[in-house]
C-alpha angles and dihedrals in degrees: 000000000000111000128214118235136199117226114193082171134044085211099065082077125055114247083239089070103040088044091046087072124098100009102312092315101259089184097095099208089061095061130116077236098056104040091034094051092055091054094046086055109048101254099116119027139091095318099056091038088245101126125171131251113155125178127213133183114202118188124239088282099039096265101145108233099175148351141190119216109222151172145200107233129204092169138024085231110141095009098111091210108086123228099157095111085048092049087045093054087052087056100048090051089055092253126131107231092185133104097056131161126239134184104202149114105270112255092342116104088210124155117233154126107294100184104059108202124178115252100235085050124098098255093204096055094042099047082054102047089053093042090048084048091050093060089045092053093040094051082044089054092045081234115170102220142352120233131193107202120210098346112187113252095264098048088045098063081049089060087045093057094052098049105271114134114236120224121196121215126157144231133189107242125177123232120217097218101186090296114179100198133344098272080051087063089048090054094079101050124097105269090248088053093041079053103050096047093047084053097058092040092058091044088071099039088044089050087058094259115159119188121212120191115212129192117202097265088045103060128082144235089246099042086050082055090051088050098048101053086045086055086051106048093055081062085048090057097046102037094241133120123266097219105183109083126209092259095058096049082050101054094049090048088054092036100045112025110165099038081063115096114167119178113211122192120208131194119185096349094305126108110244099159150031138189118185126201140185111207129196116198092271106020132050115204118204113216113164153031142182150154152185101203128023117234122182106275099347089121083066101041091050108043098027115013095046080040105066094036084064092052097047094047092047101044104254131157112204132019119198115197103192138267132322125006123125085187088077093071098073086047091059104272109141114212109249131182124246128179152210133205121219134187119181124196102206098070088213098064096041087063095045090054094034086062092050101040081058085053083046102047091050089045091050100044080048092055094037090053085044097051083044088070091065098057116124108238131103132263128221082253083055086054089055 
């Protein structure tokens, strides 16, 4: 007979048997290194309104055969999919939206199993048995409502079937189609948007820019410091809160050293600008950026040009840059749907939301095929 627990802490498990789910867990933002690490160094917690609640489900011997990470949630800060008009209907009609509950990975919009099952479990009864956990804890939280956020397309269909309402959103993610090299991958743009990237690509070597690429053990206590203070100044700027604290860049650093890919640019032998990566061993996921002086396309250099060199010299396949940026498509992101799975506990508002995330999904396939229409490549016409 397996048994469900309840982690408040990542640390109540050792990082071998988390690890141990979904094939080793080669996606670095679901680690015990990488979770555990948010919660040991105050970036998820209490103050922030992330708190744990993670659910496990042991075999009859202890062997850990799947597990959920979740999270309590007070606010929809660093979700990247917006429910603040849902949580202010709630409001209006006198009902309290928070607390919900939300399986995610803290402040990164990365696609991803969301349910971790061992691979010598049966997958079905386990994903039912944690889906089953998840409605007992959110009626014992009082909790409003359970979100998945940016399931991958498998593990979506598996939501669906249980009664979670997908939402569609999308993100702009690059392919590796067999590229030998970086001006490979510009071969195969129309001339005017070649043009265009190997503009912006000169602007920043002709400023004096030079570019270094750090992995994790590469990278040292001093540089961490630089980043840092680049990761906070783009929150100064935009009057949010850089949640991710030194500590933490540090740890994963230390703890996964070569998933960690951060990009520093240097003028005049002085650091202005960082980039900072996670990598899997076919997919690199860009997270954040920051500087201290503005210089002509190094934004794009940094976070999407270095990027897919990097790709193309180490053998990945895709590159995802992060959320949002319509600006990606001309540069050879191709628009790409991600989803979310909702389940809402008042009926009357699952029908309400069931009816606009239908609007949603057919505004946003149209977008997406319409965005389709300014990618760079060329067309057969361009062959002729």
């Amino acid at each position: 007979m397996s048994r469900i627990d309840l982690l408040t802490s990542l640390d109540d498990i050792p990082a071998a048997e988390w690890n141990a789910l979904e094939g080793g867990l080669d996606n670095p933002f679901l680690r015990h290194e990488f979770l555990a690490n948010l919660e040991r160094h105050g970036c998820v917690g209490e103050h922030w309104g992330w708190r744990p609640r993670h659910l496990i489900v042991r075999g009859e011997d202890g062997t850990l055969l799947g597990a959920v990470p979740l999270y309590l949630k007070d606010n929809s800060y660093g979700e990247l999919v917006f429910d603040w008009a849902w949580a202010d209907a709630y409001q209006r009609s006198g009902l309290r939206y928070y607390p919900k509950l939300v399986s995610a990975v803290p402040y990164s919009p990365i696609t991803g199993p969301r349910l971790l099952v061992h691979g010598d479990a049966d997958r079905t009864a386990v994903e039912t048995q944690l889906i089953a956990a998840v409605h007992d804890l959110l009626r014992e939280e009082g909790a409003s409502s359970m979100h998945w956020l940016f399931p991958d397309a498998v593990q979506m269909d598996t939501l669906e079937r249980h009664g979670f309402m997908r939402r569609t959103g999308c993100q702009y993610h690059w392919h590796n189609r067999g590229y030998a090299s970086f001006e490979h991958f510009l071969e195969g743009f129309t001339r005017d948007r070649r043009k265009k990237v190997k503009q912006e690509r000169r602007r920043v070597r002709d400023a004096g820019i030079e570019i270094d690429v750090l992995h994790g053990d590469e990278i040292s206590a001093e540089q961490w410091e630089i980043f840092h203070r680049f990761y906070e100044s783009t929150y100064d700027k935009r009057g949010g809160h850089p949640t991710l604290t030194l500590p933490f860049f540090q740890a994963i650093g230390r703890e996964l050293p070569r998933s960690v890919v951060l990009v520093l640019a240097r003028h005049q032998g002085a650091y202005v600008a960082g980039a900072l990566n996670l990598r899997s061993s076919d997919t690199l996921y860009g997270r954040h950026w920051g500087c201290m002086e503005e210089f002509n396309s190094l934004h794009f250099e940094a976070c999407y040009y270095v990027g897919i060199d990097y790709c193309i010299t180490h053998g990945l396949q895709r590159f995802e840059p992060g959320a949002q940026g319509e600006h990606k498509v001309w540069r050879g992101f191709e628009p790409t749907p991600v989803w979310s799975a909702h389940y809402l506990a008042h009926p009357a508002f699952t029908d309400a939301v069931g009816r606009y995330l239908q609007q949603e999904k057919d505004a946003m396939e149209q977008q997406m095929a319409e965005l389709r229409g300014h990618l760079p490549f060329k067309t057969a016409a361009d062959q002729k």
